[in-house]
Structure formats: structure tokens, C-alpha cells
N, C-alpha and C positions, 0 to 999 in steps of 0.2 A: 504494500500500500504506500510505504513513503516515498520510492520510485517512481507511482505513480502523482504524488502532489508534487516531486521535483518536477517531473517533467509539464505539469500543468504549470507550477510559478514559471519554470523559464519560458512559456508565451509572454509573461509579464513586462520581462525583459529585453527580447528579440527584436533587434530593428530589421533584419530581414525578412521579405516578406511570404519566406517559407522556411520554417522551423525543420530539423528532424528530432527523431527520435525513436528508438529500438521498438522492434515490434513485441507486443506484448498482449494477450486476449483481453487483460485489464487496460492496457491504455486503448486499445479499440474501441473497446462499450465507453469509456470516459468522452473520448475524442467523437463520438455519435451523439452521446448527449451534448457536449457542446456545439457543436453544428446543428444539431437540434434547435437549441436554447439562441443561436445565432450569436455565438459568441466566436466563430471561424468560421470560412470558407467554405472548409471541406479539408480531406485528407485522401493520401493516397500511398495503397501497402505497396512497397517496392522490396519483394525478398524479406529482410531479416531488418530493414529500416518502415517508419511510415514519415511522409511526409509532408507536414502540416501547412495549409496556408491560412496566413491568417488575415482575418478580418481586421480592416480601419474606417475610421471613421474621420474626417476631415485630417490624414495624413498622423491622425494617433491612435494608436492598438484602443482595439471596442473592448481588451479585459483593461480594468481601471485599477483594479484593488481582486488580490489575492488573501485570503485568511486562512491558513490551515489551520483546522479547528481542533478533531481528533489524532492526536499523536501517540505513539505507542506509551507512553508512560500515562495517556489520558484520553480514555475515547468519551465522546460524548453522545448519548442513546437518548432518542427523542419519541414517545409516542403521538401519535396522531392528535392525539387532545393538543397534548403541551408544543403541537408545531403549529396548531391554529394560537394557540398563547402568544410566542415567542416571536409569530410573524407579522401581526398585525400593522406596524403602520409600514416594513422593513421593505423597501425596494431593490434589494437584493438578490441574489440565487443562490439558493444552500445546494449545493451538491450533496445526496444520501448516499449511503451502501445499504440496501433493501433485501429481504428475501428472495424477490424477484426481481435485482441487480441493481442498478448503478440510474437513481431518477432527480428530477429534482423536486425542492419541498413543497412546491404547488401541485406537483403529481402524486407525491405522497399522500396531500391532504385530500385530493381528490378520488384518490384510491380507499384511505381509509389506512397507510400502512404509515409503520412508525420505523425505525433503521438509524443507522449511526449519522451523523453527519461531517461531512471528512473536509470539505471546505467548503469556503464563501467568496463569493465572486460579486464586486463594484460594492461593497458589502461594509463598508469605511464604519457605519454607526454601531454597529453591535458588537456588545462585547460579550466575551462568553467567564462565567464563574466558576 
């Protein structure tokens, strides 16, 4: 897992406008959901690299703010209730690890599923305890 949050901050930091990064089944379902969520381009598996292009917006990367939440010394477990609690005014995107993989916390709340939350994305206000 923390493999895969490195390789999600270094979008943060990338001025070029395709990243790589080692192929891995965890950064694929990651890298779907953000092209999902319209936070990248799209991506493309080349052998044993993927490689990422990334979305901007007026000539600056659409990710703003990185927060890794759950770290091996402290995961953080959110049920369904307490992610309609904790999301309320938050304009952010929690990235989860779900029963049923890798969503984010608007899909969560819509599904009804509750999961770790592993980071936060343009996500600047909230702090985690």
C-alpha cells in the first residue's frame, strides 16, 4: 500500500506531462479510479511500466493537495454513518480500500460500504485525529 501512495504523491510533483510508474494490479484499480474521478488523462500499460498522463488545468496539475491518511503505524476505518459525519461540508476526495476495492467516499456513501481511507486528494481543510 505505501508504494502505492508514493506513486500517487509523485503526480503531485511531476512537471512532465507523463509520469511513469511500475506496473502493479494495485496501482491499476488506483490509476482507474482517478481517471474516473478526473483527476488524469488516462494511463497506458506498456510491459512491466504504466504510463501516466496527467491532467492540467490552466498549465497546473488538477491534483492540488495530497494527504496520506492511513499509514502502517495508523490506519484509519470509517463506517458508512461516520463518512456521511466527516464529509459534510468537505470538497475533497477520500480515496477508500473497500471490500469491493479501491472507490471513493461519495461511492462509499452511496453504496452503503464503510473501508479504510488511504488518502485525500485537493483535500487542504481536514484534519485527521
Amino acid at each position: 500500500m505505501q508504494k502505492a501512495c508514493e506513486m500517487v504523491t509523485s503526480l503531485l510533483t511531476a512537471t512532465a506531462p507523463v509520469q511513469r510508474c511500475p506496473y502493479s494490479t494495485m496501482n491499476v484499480h488506483l490509476l482507474k479510479l482517478l481517471q474516473r474521478g478526473g483527476f488524469i488523462r488516462g494511463f497506458v500499460v506498456e510491459g512491466n511500466r504504466i504510463n501516466i498522463l496527467l491532467k492540467r488545468y490552466q498549465f497546473a496539475p488538477v491534483i492540488r493537495n495530497i494527504q496520506v491518511v492511513s499509514k502502517p503505524s495508523r490506519d484509519i476505518w470509517l463506517l458508512p454513518h461516520e463518512l456521511k459525519e466527516r464529509t459534510g461540508m468537505n470538497t475533497g476526495t477520500w480515496i477508500m480500500q473497500t471490500p469491493e476495492g479501491f472507490m471513493t467516499h461519495r461511492e462509499c456513501i452511496e453504496l452503503g460500504v464503510g473501508g479504510k481511507v488511504i488518502f485525500a486528494i485537493n483535500n487542504g481543510a481536514q484534519k485527521w485525529c
